[in-house]
KOLNULUM-384755 format. One line per 10 residues: their letters; for each residue x, y, z of C-alpha. Coordinates in nm, 4 decimals. Example, Ala and Ser with C-alpha at 12.3 -4.5 7.8 and 13.67 -1.06 7.14 Angstrom:
as) 1.2300:-0.4500:0.7800  1.3670:-0.1060:0.7140
***
This chain:
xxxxxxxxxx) 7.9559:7.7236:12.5903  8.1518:7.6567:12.3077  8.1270:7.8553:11.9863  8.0235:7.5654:11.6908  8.2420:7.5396:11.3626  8.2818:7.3948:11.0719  8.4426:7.0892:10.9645  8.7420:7.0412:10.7560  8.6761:6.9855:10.4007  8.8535:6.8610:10.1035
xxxxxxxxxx) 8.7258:6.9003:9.7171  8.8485:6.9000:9.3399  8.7823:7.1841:9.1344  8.9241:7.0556:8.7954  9.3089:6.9788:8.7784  9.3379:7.1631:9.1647  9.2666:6.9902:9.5099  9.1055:7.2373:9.7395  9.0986:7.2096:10.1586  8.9177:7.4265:10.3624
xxxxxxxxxx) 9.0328:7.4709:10.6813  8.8082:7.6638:10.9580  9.0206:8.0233:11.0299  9.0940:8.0332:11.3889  8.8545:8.2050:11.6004  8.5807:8.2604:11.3318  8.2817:8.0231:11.3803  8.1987:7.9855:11.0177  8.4287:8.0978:10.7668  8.7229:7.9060:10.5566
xxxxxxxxxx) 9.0401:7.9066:10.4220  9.0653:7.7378:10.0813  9.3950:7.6435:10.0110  9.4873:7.5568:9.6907  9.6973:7.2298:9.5545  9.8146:7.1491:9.2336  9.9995:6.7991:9.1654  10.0687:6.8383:9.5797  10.2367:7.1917:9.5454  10.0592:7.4520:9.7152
xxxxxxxxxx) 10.0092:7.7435:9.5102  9.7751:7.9610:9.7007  9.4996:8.0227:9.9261  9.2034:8.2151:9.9282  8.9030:8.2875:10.1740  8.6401:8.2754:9.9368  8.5586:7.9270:9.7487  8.7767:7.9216:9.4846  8.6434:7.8715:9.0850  8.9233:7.6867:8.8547
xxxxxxxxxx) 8.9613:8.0722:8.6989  9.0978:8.1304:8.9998  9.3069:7.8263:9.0617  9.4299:7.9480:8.7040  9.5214:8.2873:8.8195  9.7294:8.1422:9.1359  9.9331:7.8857:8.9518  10.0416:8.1008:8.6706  9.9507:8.4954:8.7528  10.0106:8.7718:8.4886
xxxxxxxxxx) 10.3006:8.9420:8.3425  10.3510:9.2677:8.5613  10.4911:9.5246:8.3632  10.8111:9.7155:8.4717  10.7397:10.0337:8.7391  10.7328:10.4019:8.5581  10.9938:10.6197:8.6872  10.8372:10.8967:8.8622  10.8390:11.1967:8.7127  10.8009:11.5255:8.9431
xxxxxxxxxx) 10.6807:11.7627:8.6221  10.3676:11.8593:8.7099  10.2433:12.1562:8.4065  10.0000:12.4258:8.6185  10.0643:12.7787:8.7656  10.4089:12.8740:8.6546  10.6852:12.9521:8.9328  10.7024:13.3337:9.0297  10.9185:13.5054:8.8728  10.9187:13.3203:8.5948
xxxxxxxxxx) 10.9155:13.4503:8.2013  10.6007:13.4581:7.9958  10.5442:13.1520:7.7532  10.7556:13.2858:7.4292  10.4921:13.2693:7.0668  10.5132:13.0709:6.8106  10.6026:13.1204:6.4327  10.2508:13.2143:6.3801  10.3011:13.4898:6.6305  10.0602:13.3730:6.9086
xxxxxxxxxx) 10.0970:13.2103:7.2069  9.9722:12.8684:7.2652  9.6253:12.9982:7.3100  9.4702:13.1559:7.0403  9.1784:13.4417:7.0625  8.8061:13.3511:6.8868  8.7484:13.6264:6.6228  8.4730:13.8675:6.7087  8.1988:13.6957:6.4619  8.1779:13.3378:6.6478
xxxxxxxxxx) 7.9837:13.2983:6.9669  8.0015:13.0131:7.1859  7.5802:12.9448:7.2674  7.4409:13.2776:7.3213  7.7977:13.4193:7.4939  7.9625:13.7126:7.2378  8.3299:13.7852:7.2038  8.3985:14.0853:7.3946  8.6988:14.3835:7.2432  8.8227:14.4447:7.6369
x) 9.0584:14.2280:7.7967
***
């Protein structure tokens, strides 16, 4: 018994000539390979719209890579020094005065 498949097909979506091929051992899906002005400029296994056929022929602009960067802020190293304050005499984090409360939670004196 033979396993059935589909034919061969060959189609315009706009400016680009499509043809489908049957993929090799699969009984009913395609390859859509994509043609413009006889220059193949991609292929797809989905049917292909003409946003597509866009996309192949002229893809975006990639920007350049980042170089990777291995600082990573979090627990400081041991033995480390404390973070130094600043002109106004704290350190980066500053302490609520007593008087505000954060939705029913009060400011407590002990550390």
């Amino acid at each position: 018994m033979s396993i059935p498949t589909v034919e061969r097909r060959r189609f315009k979506v706009g400016k680009y000539d499509i043809i489908a091929n049957p993929i090799p051992n699969s009984a009913h899906m395609l390859r859509y390979t994509v043609f413009v002005g006889g220059k193949r400029i991609g292929a797809t296994v989905s049917v292909p719209t003409e946003s597509d056929c866009r996309f192949l022929e002229k893809p975006p602009v990639v920007p350049p890579l980042k170089i990777f960067s291995s600082y990573r802020p979090g627990r400081p190293k041991k033995g480390s020094r404390p973070q130094a304050p600043n002109e106004s005499g704290h350190t980066s984090r500053e302490s609520l005065p007593l008087d505000v409360s954060l939705g029913g939670i009060r400011a407590s004196t002990e550390r």
